[in-house]
N, C-alpha and C positions, 0 to 999 in steps of 0.2 A: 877808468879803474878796471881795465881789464884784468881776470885774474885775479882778483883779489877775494877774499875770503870771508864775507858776512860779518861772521862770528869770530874775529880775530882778536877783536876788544880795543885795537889803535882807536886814537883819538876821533877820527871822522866816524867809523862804525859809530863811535859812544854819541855823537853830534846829530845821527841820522834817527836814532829812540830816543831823541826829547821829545815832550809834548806839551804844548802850551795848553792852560785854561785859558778859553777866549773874556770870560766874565772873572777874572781876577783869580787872585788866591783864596781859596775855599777855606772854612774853618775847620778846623784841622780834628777837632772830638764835637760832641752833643754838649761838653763841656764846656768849650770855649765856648760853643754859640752862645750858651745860657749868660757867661761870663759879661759879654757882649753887654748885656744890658741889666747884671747883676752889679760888675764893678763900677758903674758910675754910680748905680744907687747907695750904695756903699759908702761911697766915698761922698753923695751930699746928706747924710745919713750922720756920716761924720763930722762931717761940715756944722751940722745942725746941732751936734755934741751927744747923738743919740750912739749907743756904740751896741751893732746886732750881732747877735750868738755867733752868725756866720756870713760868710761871703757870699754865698749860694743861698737865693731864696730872699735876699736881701728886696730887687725889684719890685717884690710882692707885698713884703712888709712894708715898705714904702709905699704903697699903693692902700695899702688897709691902715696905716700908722695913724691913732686919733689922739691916742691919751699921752704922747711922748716916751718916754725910757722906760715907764712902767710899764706899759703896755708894751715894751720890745723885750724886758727881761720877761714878765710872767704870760706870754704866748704859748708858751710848750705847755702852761698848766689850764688851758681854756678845755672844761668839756662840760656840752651840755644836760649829760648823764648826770653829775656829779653835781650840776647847777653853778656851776664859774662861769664868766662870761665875761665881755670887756664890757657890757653893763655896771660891772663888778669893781672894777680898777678906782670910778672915785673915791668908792667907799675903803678901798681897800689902803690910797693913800693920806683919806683921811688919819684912819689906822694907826700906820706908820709917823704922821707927824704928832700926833699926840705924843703917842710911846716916847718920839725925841723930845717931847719938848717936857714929860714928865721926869722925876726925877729918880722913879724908878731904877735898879740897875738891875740884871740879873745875876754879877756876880759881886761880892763883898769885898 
């Protein structure tokens, strides 16, 4: 190739700036990494009928998940300032089956 012009842009120039990763396809954000091992927990999460606020963060809740779907809706309201805690969640769903099972309404 004598003569010829680096920076021409023809097909062989474009052939000669590829670059392979030796160790595969790299994950592309911080995001998919997390995804990685966010969306299977997710999905046995679901499996299990329990359904989390989000996709992200899912891993973890899965990893801390004791009391089932209560304990994955009322997460966001755990502070120990306030004194909530998932010590809290039995009583909390005792609570709630009464209230259902009374005959109470609160509208007429």
């Amino acid at each position: 190739m004598t003569g010829h012009d680096p920076g021409c842009g023809c097909y062989g120039c474009k052939l000669r700036s590829i670059q392979f990763n030796p160790r595969g396809p790299a994950a592309q954000t911080l995001t998919e990494r997390r995804w990685d091992t966010d969306m299977p927990a997710y999905a046995r999460l679901r499996n299990d009928g329990i359904q989390p606020r989000h996709i992200d963060g899912s891993a973890q809740l899965e990893a801390s998940l004791v009391h089932g779907q209560a304990e994955a809706d009322m997460c966001h309201l755990f502070d120990a300032e306030k004194g909530f805690s998932r010590d809290d969640i039995p009583r909390v769903q005792e609570s709630f089956a009464e209230a259902q099972a009374s005959e109470w309404r609160p509208v007429a």
